[in-house]
C-alpha distance (Angstrom), angle and dihedral (degrees) to the residues before:
residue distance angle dihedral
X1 . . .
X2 3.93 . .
X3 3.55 120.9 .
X4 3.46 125.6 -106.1
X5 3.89 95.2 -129.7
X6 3.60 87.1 51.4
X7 3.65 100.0 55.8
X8 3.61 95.8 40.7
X9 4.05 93.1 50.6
X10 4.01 93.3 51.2
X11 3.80 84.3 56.9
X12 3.86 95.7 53.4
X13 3.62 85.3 52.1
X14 3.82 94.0 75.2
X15 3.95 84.3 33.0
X16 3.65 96.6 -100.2
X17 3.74 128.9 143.2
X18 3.55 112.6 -150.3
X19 4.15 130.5 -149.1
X20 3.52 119.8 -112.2
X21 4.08 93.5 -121.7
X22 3.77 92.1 54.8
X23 4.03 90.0 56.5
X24 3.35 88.7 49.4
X25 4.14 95.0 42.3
X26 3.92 87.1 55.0
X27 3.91 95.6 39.1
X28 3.77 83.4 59.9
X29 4.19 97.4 45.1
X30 3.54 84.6 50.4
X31 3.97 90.9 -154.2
X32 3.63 114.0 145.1
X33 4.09 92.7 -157.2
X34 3.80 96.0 53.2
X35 3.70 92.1 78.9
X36 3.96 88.4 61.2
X37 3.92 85.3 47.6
X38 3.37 101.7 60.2
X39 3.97 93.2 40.3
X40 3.80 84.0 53.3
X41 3.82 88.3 55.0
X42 3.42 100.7 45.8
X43 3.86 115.7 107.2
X44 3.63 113.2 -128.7
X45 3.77 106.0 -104.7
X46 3.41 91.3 57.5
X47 3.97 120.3 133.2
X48 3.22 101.7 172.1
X49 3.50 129.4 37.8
X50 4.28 107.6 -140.0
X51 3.95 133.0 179.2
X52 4.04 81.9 -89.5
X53 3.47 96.8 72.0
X54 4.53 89.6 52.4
X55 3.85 105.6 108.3
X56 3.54 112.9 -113.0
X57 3.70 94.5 13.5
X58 3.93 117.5 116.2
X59 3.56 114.4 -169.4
X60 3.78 97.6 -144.3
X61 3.58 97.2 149.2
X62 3.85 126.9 63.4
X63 3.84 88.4 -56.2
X64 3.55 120.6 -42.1
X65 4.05 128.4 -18.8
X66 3.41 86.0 -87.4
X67 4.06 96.4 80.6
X68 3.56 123.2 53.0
X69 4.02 125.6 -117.0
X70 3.68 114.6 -65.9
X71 3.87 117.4 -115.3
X72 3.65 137.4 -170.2
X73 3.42 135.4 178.3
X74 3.63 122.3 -179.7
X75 3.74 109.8 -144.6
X76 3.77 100.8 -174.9
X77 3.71 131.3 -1.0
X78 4.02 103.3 50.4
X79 3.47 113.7 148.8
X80 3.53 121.1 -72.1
X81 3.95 99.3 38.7
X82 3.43 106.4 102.3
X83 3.96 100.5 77.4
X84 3.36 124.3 -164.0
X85 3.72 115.0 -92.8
X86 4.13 115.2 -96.6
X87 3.87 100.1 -166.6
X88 3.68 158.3 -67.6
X89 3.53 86.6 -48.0
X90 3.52 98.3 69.4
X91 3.68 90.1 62.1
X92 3.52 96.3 67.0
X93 3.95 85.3 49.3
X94 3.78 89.1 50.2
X95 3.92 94.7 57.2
X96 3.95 95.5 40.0
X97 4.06 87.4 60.2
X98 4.15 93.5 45.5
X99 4.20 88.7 47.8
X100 4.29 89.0 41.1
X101 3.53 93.7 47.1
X102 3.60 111.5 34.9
X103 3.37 85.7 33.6
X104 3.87 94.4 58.2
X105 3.75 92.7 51.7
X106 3.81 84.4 64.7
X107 3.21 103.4 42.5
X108 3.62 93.0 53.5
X109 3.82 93.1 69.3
X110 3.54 92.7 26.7
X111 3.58 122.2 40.5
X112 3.63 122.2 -146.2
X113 4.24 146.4 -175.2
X114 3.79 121.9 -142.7
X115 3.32 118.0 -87.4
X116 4.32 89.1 -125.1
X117 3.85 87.2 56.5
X118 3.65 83.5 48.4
X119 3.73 112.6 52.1
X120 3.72 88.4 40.6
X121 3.39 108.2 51.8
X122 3.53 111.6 78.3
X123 3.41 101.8 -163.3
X124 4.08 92.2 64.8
X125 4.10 84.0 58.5
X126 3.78 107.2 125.5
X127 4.14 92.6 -5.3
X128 3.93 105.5 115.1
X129 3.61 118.4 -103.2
X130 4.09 140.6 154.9
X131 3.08 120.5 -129.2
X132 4.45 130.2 -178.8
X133 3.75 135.8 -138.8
X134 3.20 155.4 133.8
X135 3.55 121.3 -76.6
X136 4.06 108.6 -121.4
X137 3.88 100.8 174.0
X138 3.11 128.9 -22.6
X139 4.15 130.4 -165.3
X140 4.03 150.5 177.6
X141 3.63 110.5 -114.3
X142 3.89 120.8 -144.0
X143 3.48 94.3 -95.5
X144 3.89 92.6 55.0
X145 3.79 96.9 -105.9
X146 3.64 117.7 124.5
X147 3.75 137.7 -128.9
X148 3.48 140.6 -168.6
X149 3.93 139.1 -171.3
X150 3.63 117.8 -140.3
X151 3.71 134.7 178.4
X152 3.85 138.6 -172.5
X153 3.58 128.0 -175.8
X154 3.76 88.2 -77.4
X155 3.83 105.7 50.0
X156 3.60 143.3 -49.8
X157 4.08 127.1 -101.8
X158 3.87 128.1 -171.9
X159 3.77 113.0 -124.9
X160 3.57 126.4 -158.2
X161 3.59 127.3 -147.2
X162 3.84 122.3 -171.6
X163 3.23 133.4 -130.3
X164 3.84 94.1 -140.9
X165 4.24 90.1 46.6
X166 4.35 111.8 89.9
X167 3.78 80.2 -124.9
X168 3.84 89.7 68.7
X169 3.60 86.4 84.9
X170 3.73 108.9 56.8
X171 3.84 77.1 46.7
X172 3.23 97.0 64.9
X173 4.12 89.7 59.6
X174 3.77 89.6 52.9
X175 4.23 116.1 125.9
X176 3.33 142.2 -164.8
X177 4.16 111.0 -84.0
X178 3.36 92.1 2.3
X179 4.20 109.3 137.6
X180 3.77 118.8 -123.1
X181 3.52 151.8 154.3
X182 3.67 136.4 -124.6
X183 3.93 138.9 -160.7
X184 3.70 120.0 -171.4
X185 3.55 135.8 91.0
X186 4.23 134.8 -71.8
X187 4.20 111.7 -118.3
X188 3.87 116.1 -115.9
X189 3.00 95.2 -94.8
X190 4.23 100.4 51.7
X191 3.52 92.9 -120.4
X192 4.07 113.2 106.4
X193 3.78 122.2 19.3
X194 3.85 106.8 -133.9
X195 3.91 101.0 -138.8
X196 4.29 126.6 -140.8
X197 3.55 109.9 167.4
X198 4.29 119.3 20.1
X199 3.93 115.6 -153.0
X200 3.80 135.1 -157.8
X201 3.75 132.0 -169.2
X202 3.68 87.5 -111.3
X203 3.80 129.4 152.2
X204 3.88 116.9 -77.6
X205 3.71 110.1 -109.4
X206 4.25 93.0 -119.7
X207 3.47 94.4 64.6
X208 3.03 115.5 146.7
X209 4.17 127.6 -165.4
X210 3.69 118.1 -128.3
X211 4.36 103.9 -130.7
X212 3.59 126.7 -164.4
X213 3.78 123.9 -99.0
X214 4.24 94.0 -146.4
X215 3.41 114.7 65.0
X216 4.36 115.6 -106.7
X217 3.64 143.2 151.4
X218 3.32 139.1 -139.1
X219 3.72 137.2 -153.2
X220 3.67 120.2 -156.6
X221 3.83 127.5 -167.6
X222 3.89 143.8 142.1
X223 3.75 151.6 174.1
X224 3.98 94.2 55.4
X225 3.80 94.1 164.0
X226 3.60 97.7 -172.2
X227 3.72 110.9 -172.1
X228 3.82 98.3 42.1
X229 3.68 118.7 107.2
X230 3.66 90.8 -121.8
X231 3.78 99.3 66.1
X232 3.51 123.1 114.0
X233 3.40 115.3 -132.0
X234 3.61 100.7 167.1
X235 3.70 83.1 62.1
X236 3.69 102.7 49.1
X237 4.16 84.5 51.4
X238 3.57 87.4 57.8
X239 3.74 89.6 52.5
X240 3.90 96.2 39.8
X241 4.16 84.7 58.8
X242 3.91 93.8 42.1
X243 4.17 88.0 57.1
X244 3.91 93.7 46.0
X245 4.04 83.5 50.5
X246 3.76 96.6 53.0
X247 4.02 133.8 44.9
X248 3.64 104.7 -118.1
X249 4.17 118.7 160.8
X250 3.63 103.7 -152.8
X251 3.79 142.2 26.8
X252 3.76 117.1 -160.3
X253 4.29 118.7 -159.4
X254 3.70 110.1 -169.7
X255 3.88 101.3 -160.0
X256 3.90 133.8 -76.6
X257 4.24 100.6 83.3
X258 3.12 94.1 150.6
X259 3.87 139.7 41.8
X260 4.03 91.6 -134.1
X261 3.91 126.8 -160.9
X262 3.70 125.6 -80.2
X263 3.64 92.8 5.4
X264 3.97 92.6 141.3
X265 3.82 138.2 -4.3
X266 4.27 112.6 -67.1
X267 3.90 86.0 14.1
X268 3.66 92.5 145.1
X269 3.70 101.2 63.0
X270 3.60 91.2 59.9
X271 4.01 100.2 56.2
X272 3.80 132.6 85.7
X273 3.73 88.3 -158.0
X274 3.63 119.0 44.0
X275 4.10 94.7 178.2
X276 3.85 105.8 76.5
X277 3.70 92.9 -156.1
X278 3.68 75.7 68.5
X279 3.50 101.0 56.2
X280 3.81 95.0 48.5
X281 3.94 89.5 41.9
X282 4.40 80.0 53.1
X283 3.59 88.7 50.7
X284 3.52 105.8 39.6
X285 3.96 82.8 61.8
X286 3.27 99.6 49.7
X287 3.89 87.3 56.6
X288 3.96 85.6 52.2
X289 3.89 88.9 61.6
X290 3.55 92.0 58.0
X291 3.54 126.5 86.5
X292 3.68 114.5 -64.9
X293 4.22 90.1 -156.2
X294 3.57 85.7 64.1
X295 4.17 121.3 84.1
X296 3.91 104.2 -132.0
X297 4.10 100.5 -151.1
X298 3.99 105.0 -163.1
X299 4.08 133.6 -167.8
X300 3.74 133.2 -174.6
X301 4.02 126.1 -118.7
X302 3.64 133.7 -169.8
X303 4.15 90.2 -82.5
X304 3.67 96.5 55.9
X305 3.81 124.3 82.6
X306 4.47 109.9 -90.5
X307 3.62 122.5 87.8
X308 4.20 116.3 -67.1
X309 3.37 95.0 -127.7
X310 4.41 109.7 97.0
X311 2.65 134.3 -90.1
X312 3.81 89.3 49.4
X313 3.89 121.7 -156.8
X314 3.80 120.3 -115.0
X315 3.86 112.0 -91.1
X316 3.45 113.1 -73.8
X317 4.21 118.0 -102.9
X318 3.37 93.5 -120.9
X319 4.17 91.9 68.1
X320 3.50 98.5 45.4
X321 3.82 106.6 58.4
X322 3.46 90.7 125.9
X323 4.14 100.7 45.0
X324 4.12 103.0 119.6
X325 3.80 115.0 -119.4
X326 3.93 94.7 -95.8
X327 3.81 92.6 67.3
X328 3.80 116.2 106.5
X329 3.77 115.1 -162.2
X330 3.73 115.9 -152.0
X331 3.86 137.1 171.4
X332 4.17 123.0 -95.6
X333 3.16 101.9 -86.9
X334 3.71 107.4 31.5
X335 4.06 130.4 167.5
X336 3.95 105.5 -143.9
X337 3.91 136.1 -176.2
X338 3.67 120.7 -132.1
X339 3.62 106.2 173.6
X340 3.42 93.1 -31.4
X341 3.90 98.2 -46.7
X342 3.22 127.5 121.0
X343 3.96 121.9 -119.5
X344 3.88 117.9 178.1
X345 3.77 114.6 -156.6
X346 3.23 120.4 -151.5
X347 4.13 131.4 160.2
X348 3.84 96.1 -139.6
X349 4.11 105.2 -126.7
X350 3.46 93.7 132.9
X351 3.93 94.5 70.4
X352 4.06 84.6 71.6
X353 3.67 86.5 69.7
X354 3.92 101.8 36.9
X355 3.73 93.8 41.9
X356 4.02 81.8 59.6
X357 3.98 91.6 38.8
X358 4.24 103.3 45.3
X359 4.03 113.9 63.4
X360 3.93 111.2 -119.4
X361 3.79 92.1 15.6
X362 4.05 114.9 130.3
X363 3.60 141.4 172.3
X364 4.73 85.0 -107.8
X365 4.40 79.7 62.0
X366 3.60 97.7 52.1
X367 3.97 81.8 138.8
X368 3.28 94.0 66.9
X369 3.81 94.2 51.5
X370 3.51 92.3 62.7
X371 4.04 91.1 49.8
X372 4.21 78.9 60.5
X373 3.18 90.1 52.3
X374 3.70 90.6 50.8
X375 3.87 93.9 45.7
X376 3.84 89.5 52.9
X377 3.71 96.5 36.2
X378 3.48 87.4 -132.9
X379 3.49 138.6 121.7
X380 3.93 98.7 -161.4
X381 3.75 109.0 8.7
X382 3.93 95.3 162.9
X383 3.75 98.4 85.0
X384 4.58 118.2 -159.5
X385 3.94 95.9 16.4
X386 4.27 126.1 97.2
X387 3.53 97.0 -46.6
X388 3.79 105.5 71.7
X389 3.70 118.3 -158.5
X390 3.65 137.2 -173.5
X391 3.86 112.7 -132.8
X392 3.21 112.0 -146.2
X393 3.90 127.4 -178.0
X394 4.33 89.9 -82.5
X395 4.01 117.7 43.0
X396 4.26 95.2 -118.9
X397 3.61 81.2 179.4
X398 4.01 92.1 80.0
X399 3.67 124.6 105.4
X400 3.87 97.8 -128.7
X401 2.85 118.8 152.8
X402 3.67 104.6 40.2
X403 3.78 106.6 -125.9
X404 4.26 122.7 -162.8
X405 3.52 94.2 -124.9
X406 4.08 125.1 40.1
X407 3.88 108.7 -166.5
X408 3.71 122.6 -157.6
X409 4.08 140.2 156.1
X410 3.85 124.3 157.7
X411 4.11 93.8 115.8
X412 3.80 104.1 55.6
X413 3.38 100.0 -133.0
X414 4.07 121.3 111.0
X415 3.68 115.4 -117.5
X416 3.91 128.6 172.3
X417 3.56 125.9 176.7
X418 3.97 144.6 150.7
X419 3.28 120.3 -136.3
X420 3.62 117.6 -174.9
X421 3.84 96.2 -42.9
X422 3.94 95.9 -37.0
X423 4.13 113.9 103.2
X424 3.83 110.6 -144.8
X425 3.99 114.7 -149.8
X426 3.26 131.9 -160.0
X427 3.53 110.6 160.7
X428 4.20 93.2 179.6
X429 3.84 119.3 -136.2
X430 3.57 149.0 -69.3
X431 3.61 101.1 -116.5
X432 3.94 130.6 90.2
X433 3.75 114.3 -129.0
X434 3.44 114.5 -51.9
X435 3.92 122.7 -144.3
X436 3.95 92.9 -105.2
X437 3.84 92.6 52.4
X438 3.71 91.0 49.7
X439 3.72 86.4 51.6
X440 4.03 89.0 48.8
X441 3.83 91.4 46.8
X442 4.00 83.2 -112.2
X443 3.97 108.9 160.6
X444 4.02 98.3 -172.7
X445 3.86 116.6 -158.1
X446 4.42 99.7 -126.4
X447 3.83 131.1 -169.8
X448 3.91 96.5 33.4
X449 3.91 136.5 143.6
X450 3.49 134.4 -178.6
X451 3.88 122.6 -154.3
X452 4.25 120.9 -174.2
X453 3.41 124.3 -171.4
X454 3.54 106.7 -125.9
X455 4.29 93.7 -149.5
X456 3.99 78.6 62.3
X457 3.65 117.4 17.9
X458 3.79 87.9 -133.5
X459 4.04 116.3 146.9
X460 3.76 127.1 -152.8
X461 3.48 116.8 -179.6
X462 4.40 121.1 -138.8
X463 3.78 122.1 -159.1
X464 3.79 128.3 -145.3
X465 3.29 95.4 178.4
């Protein structure tokens, strides 16, 4: 059998690099000429040499023969889910499923009584109990103590958490509609609940991620804003080429693909294409230069053309004429299945409102919002501020089930993190600095992808820039 310094160094003699499959491939033919075969048949721009360029190999599948077929299954957020909403009355629907869900998930490692039976029995008066709710405002008093209003479907209690108490701390990370529970004891008089120990839905600490037997990669980017002046083309070329060159399964586009029209004041100085059937028509061809082995799994954000209230709808029909036939549209969020692992889509608008919400949380940590978002197991927990959302009679907005992988963009600024078995992505954007950001002191973090191995969950992040 050859060795696998020896085939890779006659290929750096004619200044090629060469993929690890093909080694392998010709370490198993065991055919001294069919190195100088495929260097014969490889065109003259090439960089790096791939299974495509083996004579008499057709990579039909996802890639080559040496990766399995890909599969997707989208578990929530196909098209069609996100209904139109009916009425006020779905609102109170909405909030009953947040407080009965995320509520269950805490009271199924920590108990709990209403707060009615509570604050009028007397006989639970200074007698430690926990109690849950949902956070309805929540404050710092002047003597840096903090207190929050919560309410269940039985009545609402004030709980204090001071400053001098470890507590204080998790405290100080508590939002508006947020759902959490509380042990500590009621005052005499049945009026404040003096809190000990603060408790979030949260993910338990042996989680463990489920990982896919066959081997596959996935690619995950967002925020491609074609259209705008500020996107780098060059870049995305660079990336288009790298993808032909490699056998990746799955490419995952968390929202933002387009700049859109009249998305903020003085817009339409800043775009090379002013028609947004244009910019979709742009897009969808770029997507038709890619790959076609690989599955292209696609979600809205607040640029692209559906409503900007979440869930958002999958892209209407009429913009993506020109999407190739491996493109799967889904909803913002969306829950999909890649081999079996579980990838939860999301666009990322929230962390507008928890950046302003969570002390020492900024646009550079977008990491860390998505471990919130984890602790809460919710996607937008701050209810009536910049993120709109459209409550419908189920909260869609809940992380449940857990997925390995949560997938976000919308800031444009790379963040990875793992957070108790879950990896957070967020790949950043394919846009230089816009105006606004430079005006916000906003440095985003261009031209990246991030691939994980779904046998091992690891990421490793590529540059194009």
């Amino acid at each position: 059998m050859l060795d696998v310094q020896e085939i890779a160094l006659r290929f750096l003699e004619t200044k090629l690099q060469v993929h690890p499959d093909v080694v392998r491939y010709i370490q198993e033919q065991d055919d001294p000429d069919l190195i100088e075969r495929i260097i014969q048949n490889v065109p003259g721009d090439t960089i790096v040499v791939s299974a495509k360029h083996i004579p008499g190999i057709t990579p039909t599948r996802d890639g080559t023969r040496f990766l399995v077929e890909p599969s997707v299954e989208v578990v929530s957020g196909i098209a069609g889910t996100s209904g139109a909403i009916t009425g006020t009355g779905d609102y109170l629907h909405y909030f009953r499923d947040r407080y009965s869900r995320l509520g269950g998930m805490i009271r199924a490692r920590a108990g709990s009584m209403p707060i009615e039976g509570l604050t009028k029995n007397s006989r639970y008066r200074q007698e430690e109990c926990t109690v849950i709710g949902m956070v309805v405002e929540v404050k710092t008093t002047t003597n840096g103590h903090r207190i929050a209003e919560i309410e269940d479907s039985s009545g609402s209690v004030s709980v204090l958490f001071r400053k001098d108490r470890p507590v204080h701390e998790d405290a100080e990370k508590i939002i508006p509609d947020e759902v959490i529970g509380i042990k500590g004891k009621l005052s005499s008089d049945g009026k404040l609940f003096f809190a000990e120990t603060l408790y979030r839905p949260d993910i338990r600490i042996d989680n463990a991620p489920f990982k896919s037997e066959q081997p596959g990669k996935a690619v995950f980017i967002s925020d491609v804003h074609v259209g705008s002046d500020t996107f780098l083309g060059e870049c995305w070329n660079r990336f288009a080429d790298w993808l032909a060159d490699n056998d990746f399964s799955y490419l995952l586009i968390a929202g933002d693909l387009v700049d859109g029209i009249g998305i903020y004041p003085g817009q339409e100085a800043e775009l090379t294409m002013k028609n947004i059937y244009e910019q979709y028509d742009a897009f969808g061809e770029m997507m038709q230069k890619l790959p076609s082995r690989m599955k292209i799994i696609i979600s809205p954000g607040n640029h692209d053309v559906v409503r900007g209230a979440e869930p958002q709808p999958v892209l209407p029909e009429q913009f993506t004429r020109k999407f190739p036939d491996n493109c799967i549209l889904v909803e913002n969020p969306a829950l999909v299945r890649l081999q079996g692992v579980r990838v939860l889509m999301y666009h990322g608008r929230s962390i507008d409102d928890m950046i302003g919400l969570i002390p020492g949380a900024s646009y550079e940590k977008s990491g860390q919002m998505m471990e919130e978002m984890l602790i809460r197991r919710h996607l937008a927990p701050a209810y009536g501020r910049r993120t709109p959302i459209a409550a419908g009679k189920t909260d869609r907005l809940i992380i449940d089930p857990l997925p390995e992988i949560l997938h976000t963009g919308h800031v444009h600024i790379k963040g990875i993190t793992n957070y108790r078995g879950v990896l957070g992505i967020n790949a950043g954007t394919w846009q230089s600095q816009t105006k606004f950001q430079k005006q916000m002191n906003v440095n985003p973090t261009p031209a990246l992808a991030v691939v994980v191995d779904l046998q091992t969950l690891v990421p490793e992040t590529f540059s194009f820039a």
